[in-house]
VOGU-3710 file (C-alpha; in Angstrom, 3 decimals, decimal comma):
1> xxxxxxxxxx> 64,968/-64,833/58,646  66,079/-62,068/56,698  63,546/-59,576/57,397  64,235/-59,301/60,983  67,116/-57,938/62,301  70,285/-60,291/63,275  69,425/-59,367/67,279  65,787/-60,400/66,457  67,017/-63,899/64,883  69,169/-64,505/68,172
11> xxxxxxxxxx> 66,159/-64,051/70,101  64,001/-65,847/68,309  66,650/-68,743/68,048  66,723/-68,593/72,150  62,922/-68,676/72,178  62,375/-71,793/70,221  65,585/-73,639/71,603  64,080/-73,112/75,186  60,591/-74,033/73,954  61,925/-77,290/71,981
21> xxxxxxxxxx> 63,686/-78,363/75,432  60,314/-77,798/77,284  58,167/-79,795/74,501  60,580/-82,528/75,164  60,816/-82,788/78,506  57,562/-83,212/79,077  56,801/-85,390/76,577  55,260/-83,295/73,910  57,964/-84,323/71,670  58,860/-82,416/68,567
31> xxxxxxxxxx> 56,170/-82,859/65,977  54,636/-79,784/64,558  52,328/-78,192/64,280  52,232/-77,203/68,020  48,692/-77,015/69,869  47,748/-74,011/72,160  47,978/-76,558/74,994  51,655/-76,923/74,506  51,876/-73,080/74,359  49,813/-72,493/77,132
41> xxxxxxxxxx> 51,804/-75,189/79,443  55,335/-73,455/78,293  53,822/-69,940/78,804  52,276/-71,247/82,886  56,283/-72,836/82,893  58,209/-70,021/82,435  55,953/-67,814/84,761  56,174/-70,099/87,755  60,296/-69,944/86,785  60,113/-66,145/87,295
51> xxxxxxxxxx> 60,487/-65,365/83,657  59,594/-61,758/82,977  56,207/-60,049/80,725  58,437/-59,017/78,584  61,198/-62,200/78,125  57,801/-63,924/77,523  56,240/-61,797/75,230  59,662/-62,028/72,895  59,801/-66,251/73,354  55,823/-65,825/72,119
61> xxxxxxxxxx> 56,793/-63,985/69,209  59,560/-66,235/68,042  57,862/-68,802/68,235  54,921/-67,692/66,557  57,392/-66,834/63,711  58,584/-70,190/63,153  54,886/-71,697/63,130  53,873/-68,792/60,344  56,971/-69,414/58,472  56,144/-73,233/58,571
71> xxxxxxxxxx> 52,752/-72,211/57,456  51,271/-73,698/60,780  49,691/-70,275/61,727  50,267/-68,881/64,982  49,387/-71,059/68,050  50,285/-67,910/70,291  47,322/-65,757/69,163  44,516/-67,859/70,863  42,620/-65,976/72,941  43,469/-67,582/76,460
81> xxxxxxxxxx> 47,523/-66,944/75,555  46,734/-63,338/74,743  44,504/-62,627/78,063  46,819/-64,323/80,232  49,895/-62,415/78,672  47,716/-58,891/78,826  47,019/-59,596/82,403  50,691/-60,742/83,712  51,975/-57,320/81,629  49,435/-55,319/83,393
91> xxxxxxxxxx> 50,452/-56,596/87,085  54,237/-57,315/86,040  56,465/-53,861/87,482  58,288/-52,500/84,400  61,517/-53,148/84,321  63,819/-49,886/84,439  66,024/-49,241/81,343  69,423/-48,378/83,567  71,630/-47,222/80,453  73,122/-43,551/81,223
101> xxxxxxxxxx> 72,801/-40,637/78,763  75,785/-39,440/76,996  75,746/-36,152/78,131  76,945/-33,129/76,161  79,334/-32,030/78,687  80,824/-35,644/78,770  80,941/-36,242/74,814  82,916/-32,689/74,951  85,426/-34,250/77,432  86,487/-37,589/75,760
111> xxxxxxxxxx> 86,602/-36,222/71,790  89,446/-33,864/73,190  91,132/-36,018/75,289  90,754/-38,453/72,441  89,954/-37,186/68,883  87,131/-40,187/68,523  84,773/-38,184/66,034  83,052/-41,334/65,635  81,612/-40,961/68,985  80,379/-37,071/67,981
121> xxxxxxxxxx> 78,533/-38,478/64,784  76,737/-40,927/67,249  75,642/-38,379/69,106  74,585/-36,031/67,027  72,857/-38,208/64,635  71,335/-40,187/67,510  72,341/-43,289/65,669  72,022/-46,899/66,988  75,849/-47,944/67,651  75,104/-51,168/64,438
131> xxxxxxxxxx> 74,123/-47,990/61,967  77,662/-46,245/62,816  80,744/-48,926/63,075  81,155/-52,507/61,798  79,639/-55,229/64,144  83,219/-57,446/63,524  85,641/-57,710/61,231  83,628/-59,872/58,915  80,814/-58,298/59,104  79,393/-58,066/55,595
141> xxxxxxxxxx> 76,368/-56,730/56,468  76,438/-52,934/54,659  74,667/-51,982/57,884  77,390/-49,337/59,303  77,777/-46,229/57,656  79,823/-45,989/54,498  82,173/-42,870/52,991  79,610/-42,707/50,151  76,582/-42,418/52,516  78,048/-38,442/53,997
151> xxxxxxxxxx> 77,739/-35,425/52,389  79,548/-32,028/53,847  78,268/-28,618/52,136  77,074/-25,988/53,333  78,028/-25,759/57,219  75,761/-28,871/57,381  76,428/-32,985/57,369  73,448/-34,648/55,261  73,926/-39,050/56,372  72,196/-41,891/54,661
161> xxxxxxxxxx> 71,300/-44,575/56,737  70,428/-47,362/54,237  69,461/-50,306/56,506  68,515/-50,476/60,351  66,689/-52,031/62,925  63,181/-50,535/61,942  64,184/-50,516/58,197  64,825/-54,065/57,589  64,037/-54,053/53,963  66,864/-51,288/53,279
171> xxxxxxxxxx> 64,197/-48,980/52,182  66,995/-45,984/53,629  66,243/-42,960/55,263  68,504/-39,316/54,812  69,205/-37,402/58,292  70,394/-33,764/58,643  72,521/-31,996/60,710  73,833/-28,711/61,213  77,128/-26,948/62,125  77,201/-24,861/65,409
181> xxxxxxxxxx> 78,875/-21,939/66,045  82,604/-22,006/66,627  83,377/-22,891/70,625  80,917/-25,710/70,823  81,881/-29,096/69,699  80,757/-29,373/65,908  79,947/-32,825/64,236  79,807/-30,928/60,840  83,639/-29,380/61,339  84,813/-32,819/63,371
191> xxxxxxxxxx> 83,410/-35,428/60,498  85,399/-32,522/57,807  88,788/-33,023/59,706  88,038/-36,598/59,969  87,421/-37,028/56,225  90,978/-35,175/55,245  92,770/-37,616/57,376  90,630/-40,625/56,140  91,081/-40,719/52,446  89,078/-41,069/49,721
201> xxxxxxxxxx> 89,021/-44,980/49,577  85,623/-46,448/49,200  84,076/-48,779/52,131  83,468/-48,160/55,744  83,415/-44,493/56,870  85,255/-45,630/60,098  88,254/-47,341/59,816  91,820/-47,295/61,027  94,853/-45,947/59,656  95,291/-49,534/57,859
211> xxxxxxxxxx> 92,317/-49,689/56,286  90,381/-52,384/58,521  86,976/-51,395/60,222  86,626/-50,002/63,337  84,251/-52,548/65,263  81,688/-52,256/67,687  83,988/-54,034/70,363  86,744/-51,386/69,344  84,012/-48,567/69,832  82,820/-49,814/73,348
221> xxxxxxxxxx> 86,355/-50,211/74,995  87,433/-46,977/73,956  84,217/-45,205/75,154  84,308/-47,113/78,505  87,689/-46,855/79,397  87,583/-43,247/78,649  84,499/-43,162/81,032  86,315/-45,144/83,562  89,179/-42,141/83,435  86,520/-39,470/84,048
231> xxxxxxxxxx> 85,418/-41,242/87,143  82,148/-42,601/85,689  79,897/-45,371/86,344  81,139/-46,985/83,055  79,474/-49,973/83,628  75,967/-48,337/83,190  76,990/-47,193/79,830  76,159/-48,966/76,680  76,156/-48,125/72,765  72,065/-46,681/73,114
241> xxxxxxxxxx> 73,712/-44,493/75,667  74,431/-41,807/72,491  70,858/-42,121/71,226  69,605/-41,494/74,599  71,895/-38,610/75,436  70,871/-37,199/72,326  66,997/-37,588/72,891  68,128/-35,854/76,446  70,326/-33,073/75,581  67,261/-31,939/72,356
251> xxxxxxxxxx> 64,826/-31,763/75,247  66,711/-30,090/77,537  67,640/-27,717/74,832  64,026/-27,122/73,982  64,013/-28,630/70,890  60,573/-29,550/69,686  59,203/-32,743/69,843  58,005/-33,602/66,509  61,814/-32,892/65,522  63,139/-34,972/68,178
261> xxxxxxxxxx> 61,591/-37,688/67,002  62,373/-36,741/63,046  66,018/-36,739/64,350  65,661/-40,317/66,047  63,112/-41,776/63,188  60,963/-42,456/65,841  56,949/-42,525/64,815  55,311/-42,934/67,949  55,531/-41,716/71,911  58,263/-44,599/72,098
271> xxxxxxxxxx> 60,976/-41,336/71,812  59,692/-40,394/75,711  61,591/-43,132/77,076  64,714/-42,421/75,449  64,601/-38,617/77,310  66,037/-39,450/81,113  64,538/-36,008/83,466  67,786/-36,595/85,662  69,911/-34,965/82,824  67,645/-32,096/81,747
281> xxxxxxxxxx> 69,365/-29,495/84,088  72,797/-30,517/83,019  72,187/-30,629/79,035  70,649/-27,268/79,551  73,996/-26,145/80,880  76,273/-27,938/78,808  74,697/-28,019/75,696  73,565/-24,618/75,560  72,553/-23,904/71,619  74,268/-26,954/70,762
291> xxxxxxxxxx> 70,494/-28,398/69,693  68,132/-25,142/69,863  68,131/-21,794/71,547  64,471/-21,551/72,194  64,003/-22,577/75,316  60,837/-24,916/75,584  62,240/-27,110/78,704  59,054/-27,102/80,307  56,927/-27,467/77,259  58,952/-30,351/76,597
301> xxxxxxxxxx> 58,640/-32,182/79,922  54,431/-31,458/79,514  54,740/-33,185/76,535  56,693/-35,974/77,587  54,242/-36,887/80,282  51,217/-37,022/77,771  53,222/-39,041/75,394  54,038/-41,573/78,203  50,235/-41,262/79,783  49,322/-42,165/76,490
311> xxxxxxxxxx> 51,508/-44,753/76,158  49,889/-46,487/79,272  46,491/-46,598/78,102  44,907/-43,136/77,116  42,277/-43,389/75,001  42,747/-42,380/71,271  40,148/-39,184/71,989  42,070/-37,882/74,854  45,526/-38,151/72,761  44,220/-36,544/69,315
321> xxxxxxxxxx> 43,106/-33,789/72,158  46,333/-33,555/73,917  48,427/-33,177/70,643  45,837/-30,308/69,181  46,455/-28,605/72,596  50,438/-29,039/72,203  50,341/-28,128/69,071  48,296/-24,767/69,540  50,705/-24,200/72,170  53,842/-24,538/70,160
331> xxxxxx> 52,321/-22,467/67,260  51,652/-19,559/69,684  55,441/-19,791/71,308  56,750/-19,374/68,085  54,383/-16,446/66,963  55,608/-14,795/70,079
//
């Protein structure tokens, strides 16, 4: 179980406790293997009990882990499973991901009301809220970022995320980010303050004045309840809502796609998601240089809609074809 991430475990864990409680209510019992009869009965279950595509594609997947990891093989890859799953995806509406982007404008307003830099090096890094602050107390995990993994030289902050969601085996990636130019808020000259106040003791990069780690519950009630004083919706906030602002406010600031998704280590058209239109004209405001000063907001939005047109079932000819066309486009706007 540990190559998947501890979310991924919890969800798998759901999936075969609700699957279990099926097999033995109807009589299946708990032997293994399982047959694809039993998985086909759960699967026609939980649709007639309103279960969503994509609930149902994650109980599928957990418990095709435990089979493989049983060395059973996987039950959920026969082909009448995987039609009936491809069809009830294909008619299912998409759920909406709700979450609000951090805007700049907003981040601006709660680090100087109150001084949480942890919040600008979530922003700015477009880090996942695990890869930034402690998930408890006791967490032992080495996932959150640690005083040895930042670097400050150079009017630039250089982080090492050693172990994330995507990078279960701790293989570690390096991000880079730059200063701005004094007036905007700067997570290069706000992590620098930080670190003289902080001390040089090794562990945690966020922690309080005594030492113990800040925590992701610590992180989420500040950030709400300084929402909540702005006159937000807080409760349409979450800890993503940094990595999507940041996705946003690049965009908005024309910041080219392929380094969008260098800054948020994503390797597919998954990053168009993460980029909410409603925000564009505000980040452009707000942000103003903060990410680029070319301005490519339309550019962007073009390529957006390809990457999510693509997502949806464009043909790999038609997307090697869009991205030559973007990227002649791009080379002659900068040649300009």
């Amino acid at each position: 179980m540990e190559s998947v991430a501890p979310a991924t475990q919890k969800a798998y864990r759901a999936a075969m406790a609700k699957f279990n409680k099926f097999r033995l209510e109807v009589g299946y019992g708990s032997r293994w293997p399982v047959s694809e009869e039993e998985v086909l009965h759960f699967f026609i279950h939980q649709r007639r009990n309103s279960v969503t595509a994509h609930s149902m594609r994650l109980q599928l997947a957990g418990i095709a882990f435990y089979s493989k990891a049983a060395r059973y093989g996987d039950p959920c890859q026969a082909f009448r499973i995987r039609k009936l799953l491809k069809s009830w995806r294909k008619h299912a509406p998409r759920q909406q991901d709700t979450r609000c982007p951090l805007s700049h404008k907003t981040l601006s307003q709660i680090v100087q009301a109150l001084k949480r830099l942890s919040f600008t090096t979530a922003f700015f890094g477009a880090l996942r809220l695990g890869e930034v602050v402690a998930n408890s107390k006791s967490d032992a995990s080495n996932r959150a970022l640690q005083l040895r993994d930042i670097t400050v030289q150079d009017n630039a902050l250089a982080l090492r995320i050693r172990k994330s969601k995507t990078d279960q085996k701790g293989k570690g990636v390096s991000l880079f980010i730059r200063g701005l130019e004094p007036g905007h808020l700067c997570p290069v000259r706000s992590l620098s303050r930080f670190l003289l106040t902080r001390g040089s003791t090794p562990g945690l990069l966020f922690t309080h004045r005594d030492g113990s780690p800040l925590t992701r519950y610590q992180f989420m009630a500040v950030f709400r309840g300084a929402l909540q004083h702005l006159g937000l919706p807080w409760t349409e906030f979450g800890g993503h809502s940094f990595r999507i602002g940041a996705a946003t406010t690049a965009a908005a600031g024309g910041v080219p796609v392929d380094i969008i998704k260098s800054m948020g280590r994503w390797k597919s058209s998954a990053y168009a998601s993460y980029i909410r239109p409603g925000l564009l004209l505000e980040g452009t405001r707000s942000a103003g240089c903060s990410f680029s000063s070319t301005n490519r907001t339309a550019m962007v939005r073009k390529e957006v809609r390809n990457d999510v047109r693509n997502r949806h079932g464009t043909t790999a000819v038609k997307r090697r074809h869009t991205r030559t066309q973007t990227e002649d486009m791009v080379r002659g706007k900068r040649h300009a």
